[in-house]
MDTraj code that builds the backbone (N, CA, C; nanometers):
import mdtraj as md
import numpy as np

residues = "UNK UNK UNK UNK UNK UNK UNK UNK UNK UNK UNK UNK UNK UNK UNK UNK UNK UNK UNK UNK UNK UNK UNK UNK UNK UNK UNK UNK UNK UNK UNK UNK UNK UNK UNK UNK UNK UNK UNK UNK UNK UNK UNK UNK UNK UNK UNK UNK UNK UNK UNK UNK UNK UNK UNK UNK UNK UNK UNK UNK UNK UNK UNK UNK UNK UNK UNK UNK UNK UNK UNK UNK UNK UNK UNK UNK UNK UNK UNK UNK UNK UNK UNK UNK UNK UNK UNK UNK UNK UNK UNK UNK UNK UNK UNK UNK UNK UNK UNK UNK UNK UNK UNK UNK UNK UNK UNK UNK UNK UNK UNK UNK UNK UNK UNK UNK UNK UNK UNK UNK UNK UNK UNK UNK UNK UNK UNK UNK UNK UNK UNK UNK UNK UNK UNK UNK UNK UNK UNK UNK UNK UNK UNK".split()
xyz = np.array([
    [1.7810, -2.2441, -1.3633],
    [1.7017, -2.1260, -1.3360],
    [1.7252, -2.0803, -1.1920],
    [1.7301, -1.9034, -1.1575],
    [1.7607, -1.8967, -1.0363],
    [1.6285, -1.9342, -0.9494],
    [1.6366, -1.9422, -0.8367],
    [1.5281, -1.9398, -0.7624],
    [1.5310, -1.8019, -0.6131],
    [1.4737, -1.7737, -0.5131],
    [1.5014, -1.6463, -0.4686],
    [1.5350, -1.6727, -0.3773],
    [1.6507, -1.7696, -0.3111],
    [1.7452, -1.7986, -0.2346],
    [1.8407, -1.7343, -0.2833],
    [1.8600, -1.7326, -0.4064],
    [1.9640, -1.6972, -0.4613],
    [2.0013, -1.5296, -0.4818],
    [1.9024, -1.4669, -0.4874],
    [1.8782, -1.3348, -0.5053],
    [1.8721, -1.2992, -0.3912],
    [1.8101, -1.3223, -0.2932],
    [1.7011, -1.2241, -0.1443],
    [1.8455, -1.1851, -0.0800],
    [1.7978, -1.0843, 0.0283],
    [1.8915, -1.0077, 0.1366],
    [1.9134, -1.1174, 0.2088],
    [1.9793, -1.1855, 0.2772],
    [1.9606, -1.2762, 0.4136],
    [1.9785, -1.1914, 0.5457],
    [2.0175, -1.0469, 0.5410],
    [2.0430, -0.9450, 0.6816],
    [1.9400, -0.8406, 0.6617],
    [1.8393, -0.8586, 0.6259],
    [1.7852, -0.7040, 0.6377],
    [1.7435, -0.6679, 0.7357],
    [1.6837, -0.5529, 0.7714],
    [1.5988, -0.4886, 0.8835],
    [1.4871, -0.5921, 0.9225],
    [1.5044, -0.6379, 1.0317],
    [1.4091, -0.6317, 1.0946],
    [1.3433, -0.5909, 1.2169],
    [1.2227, -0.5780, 1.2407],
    [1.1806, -0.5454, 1.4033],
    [1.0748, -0.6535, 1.4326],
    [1.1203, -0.6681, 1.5990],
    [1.0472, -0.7648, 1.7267],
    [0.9010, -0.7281, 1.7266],
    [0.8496, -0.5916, 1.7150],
    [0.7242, -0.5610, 1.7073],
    [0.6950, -0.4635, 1.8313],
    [0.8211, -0.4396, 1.9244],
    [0.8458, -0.3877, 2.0457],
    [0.8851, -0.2736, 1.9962],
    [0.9720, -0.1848, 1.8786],
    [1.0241, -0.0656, 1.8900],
    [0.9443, 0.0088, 1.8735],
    [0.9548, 0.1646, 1.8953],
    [0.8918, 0.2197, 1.8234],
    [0.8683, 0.2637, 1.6946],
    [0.7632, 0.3310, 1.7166],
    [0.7128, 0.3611, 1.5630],
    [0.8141, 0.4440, 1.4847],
    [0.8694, 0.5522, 1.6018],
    [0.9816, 0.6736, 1.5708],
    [1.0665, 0.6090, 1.5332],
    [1.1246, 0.4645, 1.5851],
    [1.2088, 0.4082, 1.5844],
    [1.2444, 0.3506, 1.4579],
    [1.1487, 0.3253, 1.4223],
    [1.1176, 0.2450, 1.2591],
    [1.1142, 0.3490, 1.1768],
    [1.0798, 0.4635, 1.1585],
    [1.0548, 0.5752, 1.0892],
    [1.1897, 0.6326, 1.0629],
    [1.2474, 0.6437, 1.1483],
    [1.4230, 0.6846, 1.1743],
    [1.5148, 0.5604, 1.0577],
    [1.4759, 0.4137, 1.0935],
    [1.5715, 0.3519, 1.0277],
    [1.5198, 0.3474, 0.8638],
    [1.3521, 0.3531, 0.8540],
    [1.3557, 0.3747, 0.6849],
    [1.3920, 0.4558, 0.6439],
    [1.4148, 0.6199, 0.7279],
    [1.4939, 0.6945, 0.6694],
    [1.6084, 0.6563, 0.6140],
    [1.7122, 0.6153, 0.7609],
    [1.8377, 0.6369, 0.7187],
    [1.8646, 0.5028, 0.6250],
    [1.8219, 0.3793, 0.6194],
    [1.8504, 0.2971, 0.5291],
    [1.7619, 0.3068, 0.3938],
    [1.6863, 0.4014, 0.3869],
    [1.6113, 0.4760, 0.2386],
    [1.5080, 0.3093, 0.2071],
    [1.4437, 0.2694, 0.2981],
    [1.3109, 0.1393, 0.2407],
    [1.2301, 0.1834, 0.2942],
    [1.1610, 0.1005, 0.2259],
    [1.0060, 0.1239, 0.2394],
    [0.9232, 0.0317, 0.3261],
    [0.9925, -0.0885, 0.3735],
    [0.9056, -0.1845, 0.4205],
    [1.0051, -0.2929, 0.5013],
    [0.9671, -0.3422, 0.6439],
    [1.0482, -0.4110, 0.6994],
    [0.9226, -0.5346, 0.7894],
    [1.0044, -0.6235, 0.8252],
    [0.9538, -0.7361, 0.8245],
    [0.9407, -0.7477, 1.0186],
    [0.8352, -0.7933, 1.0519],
    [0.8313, -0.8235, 1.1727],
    [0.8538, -0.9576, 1.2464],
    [0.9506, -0.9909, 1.2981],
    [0.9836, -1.1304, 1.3306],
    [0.9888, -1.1685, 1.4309],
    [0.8536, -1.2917, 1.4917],
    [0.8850, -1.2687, 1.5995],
    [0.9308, -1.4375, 1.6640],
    [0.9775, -1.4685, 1.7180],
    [1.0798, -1.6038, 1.7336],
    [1.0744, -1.6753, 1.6040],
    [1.1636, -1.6453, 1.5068],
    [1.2055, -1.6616, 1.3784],
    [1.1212, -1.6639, 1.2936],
    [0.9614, -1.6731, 1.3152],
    [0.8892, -1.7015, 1.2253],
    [0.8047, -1.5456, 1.2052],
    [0.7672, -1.5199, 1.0682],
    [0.7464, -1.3675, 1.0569],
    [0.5764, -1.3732, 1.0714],
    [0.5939, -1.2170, 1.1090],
    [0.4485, -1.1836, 1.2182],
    [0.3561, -1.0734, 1.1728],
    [0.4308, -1.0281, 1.0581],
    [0.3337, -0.8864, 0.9963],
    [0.5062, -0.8277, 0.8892],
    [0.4274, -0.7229, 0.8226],
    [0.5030, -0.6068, 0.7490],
    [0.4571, -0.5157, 0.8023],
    [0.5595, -0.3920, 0.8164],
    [0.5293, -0.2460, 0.8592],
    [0.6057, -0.1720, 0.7266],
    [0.5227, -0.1085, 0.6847],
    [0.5423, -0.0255, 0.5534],
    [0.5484, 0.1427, 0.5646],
    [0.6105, 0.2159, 0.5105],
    [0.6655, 0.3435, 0.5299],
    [0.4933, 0.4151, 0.5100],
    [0.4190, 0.3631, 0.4239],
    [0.2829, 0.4305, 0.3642],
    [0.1863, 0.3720, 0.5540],
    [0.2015, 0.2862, 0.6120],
    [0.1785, 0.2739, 0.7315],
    [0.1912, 0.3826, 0.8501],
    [0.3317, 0.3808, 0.8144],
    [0.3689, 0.5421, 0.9464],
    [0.3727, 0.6526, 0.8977],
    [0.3376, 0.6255, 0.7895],
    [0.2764, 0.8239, 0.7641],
    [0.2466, 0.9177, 0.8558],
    [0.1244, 0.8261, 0.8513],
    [0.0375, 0.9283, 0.9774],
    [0.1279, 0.9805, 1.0858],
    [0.1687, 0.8239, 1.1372],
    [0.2590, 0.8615, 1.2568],
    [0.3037, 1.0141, 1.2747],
    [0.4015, 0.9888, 1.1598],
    [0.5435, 1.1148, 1.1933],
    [0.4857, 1.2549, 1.2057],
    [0.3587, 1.1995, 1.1805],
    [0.2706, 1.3832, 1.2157],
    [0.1878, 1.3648, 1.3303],
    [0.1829, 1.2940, 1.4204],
    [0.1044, 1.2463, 1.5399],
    [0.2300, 1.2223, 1.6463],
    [0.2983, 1.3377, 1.7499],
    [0.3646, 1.2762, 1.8396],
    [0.2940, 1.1704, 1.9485],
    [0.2304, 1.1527, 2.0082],
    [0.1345, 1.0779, 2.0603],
    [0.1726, 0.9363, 1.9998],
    [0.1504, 0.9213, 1.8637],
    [0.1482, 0.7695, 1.8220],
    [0.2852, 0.7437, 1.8527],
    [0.3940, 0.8570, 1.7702],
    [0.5587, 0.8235, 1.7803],
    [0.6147, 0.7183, 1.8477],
    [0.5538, 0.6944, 2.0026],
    [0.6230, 0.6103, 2.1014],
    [0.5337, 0.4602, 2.1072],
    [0.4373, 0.4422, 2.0088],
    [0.3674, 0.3371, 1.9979],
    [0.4588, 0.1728, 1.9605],
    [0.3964, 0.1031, 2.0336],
    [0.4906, 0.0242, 1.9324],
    [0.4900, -0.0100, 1.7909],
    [0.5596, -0.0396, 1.7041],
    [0.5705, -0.0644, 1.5167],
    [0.4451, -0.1651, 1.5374],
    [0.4594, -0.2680, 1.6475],
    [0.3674, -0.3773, 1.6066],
    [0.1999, -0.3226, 1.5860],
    [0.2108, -0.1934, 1.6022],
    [0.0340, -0.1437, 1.6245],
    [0.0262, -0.0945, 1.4501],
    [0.0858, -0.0434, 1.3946],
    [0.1408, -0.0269, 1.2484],
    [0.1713, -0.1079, 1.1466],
    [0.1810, -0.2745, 1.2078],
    [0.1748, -0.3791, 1.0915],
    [0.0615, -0.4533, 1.0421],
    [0.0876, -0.4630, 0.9463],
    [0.0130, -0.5854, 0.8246],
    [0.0131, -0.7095, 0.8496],
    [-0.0909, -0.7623, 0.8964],
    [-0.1300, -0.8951, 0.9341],
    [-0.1156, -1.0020, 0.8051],
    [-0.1601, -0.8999, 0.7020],
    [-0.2438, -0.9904, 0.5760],
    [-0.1068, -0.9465, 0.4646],
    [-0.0045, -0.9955, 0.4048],
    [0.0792, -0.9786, 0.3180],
    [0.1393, -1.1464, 0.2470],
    [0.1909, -1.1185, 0.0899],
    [0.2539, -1.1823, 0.0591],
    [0.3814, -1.2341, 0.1146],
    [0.4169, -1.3624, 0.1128],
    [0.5509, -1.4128, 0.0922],
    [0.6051, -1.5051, -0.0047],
    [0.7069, -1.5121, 0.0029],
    [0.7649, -1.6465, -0.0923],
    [0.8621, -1.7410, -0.0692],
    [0.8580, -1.8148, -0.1027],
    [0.9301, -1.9798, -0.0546],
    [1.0740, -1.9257, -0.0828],
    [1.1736, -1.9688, -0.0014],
    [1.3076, -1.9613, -0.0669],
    [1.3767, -2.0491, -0.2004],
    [1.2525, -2.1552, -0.2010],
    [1.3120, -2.2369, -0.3003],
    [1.2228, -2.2366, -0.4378],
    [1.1400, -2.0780, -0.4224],
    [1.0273, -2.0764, -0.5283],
    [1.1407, -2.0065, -0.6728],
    [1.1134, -2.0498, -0.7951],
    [1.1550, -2.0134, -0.8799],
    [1.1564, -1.8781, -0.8972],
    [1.2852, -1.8027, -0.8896],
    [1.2466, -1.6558, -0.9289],
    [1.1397, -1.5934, -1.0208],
    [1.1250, -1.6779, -1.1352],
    [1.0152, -1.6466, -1.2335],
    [0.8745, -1.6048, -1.1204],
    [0.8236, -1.6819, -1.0266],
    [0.7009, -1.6793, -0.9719],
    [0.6992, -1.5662, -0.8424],
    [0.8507, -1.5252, -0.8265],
    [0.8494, -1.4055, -0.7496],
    [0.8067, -1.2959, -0.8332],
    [0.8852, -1.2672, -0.9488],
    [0.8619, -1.1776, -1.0538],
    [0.7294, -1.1578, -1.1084],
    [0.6459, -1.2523, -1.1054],
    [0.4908, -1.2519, -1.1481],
    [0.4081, -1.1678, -1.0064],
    [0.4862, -1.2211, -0.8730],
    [0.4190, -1.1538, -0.7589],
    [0.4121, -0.9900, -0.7599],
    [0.5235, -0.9675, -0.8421],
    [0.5389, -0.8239, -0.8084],
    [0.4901, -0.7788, -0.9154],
    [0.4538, -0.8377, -1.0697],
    [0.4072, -0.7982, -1.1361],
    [0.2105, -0.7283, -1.1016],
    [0.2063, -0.8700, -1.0420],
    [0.0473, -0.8485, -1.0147],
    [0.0337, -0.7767, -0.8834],
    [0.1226, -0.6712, -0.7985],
    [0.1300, -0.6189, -0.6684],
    [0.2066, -0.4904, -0.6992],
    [0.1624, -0.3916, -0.6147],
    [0.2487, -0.2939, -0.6197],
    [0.2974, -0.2771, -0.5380],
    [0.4023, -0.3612, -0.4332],
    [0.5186, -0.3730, -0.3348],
    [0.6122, -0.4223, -0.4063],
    [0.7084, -0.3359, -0.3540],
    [0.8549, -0.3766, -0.4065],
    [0.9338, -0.4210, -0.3543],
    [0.9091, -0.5260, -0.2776],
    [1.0058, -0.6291, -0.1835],
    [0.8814, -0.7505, -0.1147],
    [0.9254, -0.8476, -0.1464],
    [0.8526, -0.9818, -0.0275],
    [0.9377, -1.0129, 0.0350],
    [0.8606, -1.0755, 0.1814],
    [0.9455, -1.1468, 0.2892],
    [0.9722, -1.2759, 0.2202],
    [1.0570, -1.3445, 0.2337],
    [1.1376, -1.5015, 0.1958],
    [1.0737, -1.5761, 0.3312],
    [1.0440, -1.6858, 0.3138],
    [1.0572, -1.7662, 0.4237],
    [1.0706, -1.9281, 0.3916],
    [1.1074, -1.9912, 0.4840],
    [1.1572, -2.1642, 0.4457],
    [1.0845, -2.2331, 0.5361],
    [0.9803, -2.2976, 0.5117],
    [0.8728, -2.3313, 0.5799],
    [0.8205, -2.2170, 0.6864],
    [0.8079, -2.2376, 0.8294],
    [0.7421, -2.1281, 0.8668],
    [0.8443, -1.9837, 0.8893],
    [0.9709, -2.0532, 0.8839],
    [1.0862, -1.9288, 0.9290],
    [1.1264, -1.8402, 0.8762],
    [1.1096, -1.6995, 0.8976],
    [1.1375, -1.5750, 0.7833],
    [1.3403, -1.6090, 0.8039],
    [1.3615, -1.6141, 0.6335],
    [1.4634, -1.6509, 0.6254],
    [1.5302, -1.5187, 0.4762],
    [1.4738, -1.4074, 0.5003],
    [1.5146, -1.3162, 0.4054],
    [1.4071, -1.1714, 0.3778],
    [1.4826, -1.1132, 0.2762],
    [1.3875, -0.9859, 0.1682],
    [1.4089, -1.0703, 0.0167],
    [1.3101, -1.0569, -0.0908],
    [1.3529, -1.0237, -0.1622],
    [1.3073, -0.8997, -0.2593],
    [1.4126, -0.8070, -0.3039],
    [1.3563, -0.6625, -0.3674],
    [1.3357, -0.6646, -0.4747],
    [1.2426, -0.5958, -0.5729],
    [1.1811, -0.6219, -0.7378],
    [1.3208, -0.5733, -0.7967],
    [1.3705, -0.4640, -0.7127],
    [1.4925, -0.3924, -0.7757],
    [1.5977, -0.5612, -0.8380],
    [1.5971, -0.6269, -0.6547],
    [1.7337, -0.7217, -0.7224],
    [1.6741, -0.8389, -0.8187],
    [1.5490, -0.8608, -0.8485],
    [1.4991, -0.9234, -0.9782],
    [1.5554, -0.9027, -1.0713],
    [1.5046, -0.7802, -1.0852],
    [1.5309, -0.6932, -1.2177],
    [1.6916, -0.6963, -1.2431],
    [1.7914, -0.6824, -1.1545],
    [1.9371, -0.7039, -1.1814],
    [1.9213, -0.8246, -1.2088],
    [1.9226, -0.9162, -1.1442],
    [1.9352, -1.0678, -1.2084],
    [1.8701, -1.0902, -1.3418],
    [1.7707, -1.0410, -1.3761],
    [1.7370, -1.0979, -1.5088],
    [1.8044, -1.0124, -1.6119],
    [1.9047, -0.8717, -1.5886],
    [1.9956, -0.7992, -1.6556],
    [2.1145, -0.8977, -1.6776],
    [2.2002, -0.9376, -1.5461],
    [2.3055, -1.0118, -1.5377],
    [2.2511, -1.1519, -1.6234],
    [2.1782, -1.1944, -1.6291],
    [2.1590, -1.3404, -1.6941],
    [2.2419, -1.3128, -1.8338],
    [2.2529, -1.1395, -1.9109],
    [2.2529, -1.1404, -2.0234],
    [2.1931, -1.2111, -2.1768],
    [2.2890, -1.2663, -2.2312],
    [2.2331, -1.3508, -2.3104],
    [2.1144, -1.4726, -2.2895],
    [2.1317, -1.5276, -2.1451],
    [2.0897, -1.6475, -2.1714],
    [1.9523, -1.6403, -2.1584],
    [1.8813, -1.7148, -2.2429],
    [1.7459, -1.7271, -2.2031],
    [1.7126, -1.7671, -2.0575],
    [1.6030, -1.6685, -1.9943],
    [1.5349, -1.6811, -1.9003],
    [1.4107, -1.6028, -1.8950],
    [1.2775, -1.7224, -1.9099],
    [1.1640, -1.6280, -1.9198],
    [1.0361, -1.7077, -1.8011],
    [1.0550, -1.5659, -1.7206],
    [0.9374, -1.6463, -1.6121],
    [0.8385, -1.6935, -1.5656],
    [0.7734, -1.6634, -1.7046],
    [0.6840, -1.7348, -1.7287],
    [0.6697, -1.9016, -1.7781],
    [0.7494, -1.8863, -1.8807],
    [0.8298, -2.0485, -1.9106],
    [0.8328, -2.1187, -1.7560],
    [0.9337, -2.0386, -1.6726],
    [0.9468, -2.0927, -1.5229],
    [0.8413, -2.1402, -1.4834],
    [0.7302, -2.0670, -1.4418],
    [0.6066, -2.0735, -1.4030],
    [0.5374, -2.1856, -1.4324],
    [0.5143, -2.1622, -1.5571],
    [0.4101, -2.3051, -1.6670],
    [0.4821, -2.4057, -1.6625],
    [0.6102, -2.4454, -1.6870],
    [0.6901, -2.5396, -1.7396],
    [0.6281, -2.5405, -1.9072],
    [0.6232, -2.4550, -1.9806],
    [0.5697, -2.4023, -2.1085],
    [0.6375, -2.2951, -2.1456],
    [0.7519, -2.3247, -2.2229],
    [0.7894, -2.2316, -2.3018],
    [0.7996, -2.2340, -2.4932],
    [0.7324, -2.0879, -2.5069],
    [0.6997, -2.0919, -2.6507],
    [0.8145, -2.1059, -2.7413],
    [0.7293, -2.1512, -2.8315],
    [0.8787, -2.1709, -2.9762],
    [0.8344, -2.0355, -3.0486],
    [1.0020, -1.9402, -3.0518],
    [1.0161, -1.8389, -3.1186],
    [0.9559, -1.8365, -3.2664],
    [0.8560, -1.7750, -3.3230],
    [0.8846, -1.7508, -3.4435],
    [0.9416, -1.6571, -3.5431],
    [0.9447, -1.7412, -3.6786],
    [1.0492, -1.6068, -3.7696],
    [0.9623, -1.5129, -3.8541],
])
top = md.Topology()
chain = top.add_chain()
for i, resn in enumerate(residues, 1):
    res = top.add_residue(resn, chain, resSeq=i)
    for name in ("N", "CA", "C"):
        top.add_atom(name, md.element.get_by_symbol(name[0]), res)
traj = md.Trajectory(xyz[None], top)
């Protein structure tokens, strides 16, 4: 079974908590996300989410603030060595479409619902159900 080492970004965006807000607003543009991870000596420190700087981009005043005044203290993560199945349940029961990865305390990734969803396409044939993952309970098909 995969687990979300196997799936996650290991390079994505991140910010120190020092740029600005404009600054962050500019790169979800041009890299088209929604949500980037704040890291601050390897271990992660908040999410700053595009629904966050809203306001911003209509407030010059805030523009030059730093991102860190714009992050999420309180967010999900997931183990790098957690079974993909139990990522897939996270996003089921959440409406964010990416968690931070981390390996004990160290942010060590993204992973996106998008690249779930490819992996459990690519599996093709083979059985993989993440819930089975989850429980260690998987049902017997009936005819």
């Amino acid at each position: 079974m995969p687990v979300v080492a196997d799936v996650m970004k290991s390079d994505p965006l991140v910010f120190t908590g020092s740029e600005t807000m404009e600054a962050a607003i500019r790169e979800f543009a041009q890299r088209q996300i929604g949500a980037a991870p704040i890291v601050i000596d390897g271990k992660l420190a908040g999410m700053v989410t595009e629904t966050a700087l809203l306001d911003v981009v209509f407030d010059p005043q805030l523009r030059t603030a730093p991102v860190s005044e714009a992050a999420d203290g309180e967010f999900r993560a997931v183990d790098a060595a957690s079974p993909l199945g139990r990522a897939a349940h996270q996003f089921g029961l959440t409406a964010v479409d990416c968690l931070p990865v981390v390996d004990g305390e160290s942010f060590v990734g993204m992973l996106l619902r998008r690249d779930v969803l490819a992996c459990a396409l690519d599996a093709g044939d083979t059985p993989w159900n993440p819930l089975a993952e989850m429980t260690g309970y998987a049902p017997t098909p009936t005819s």
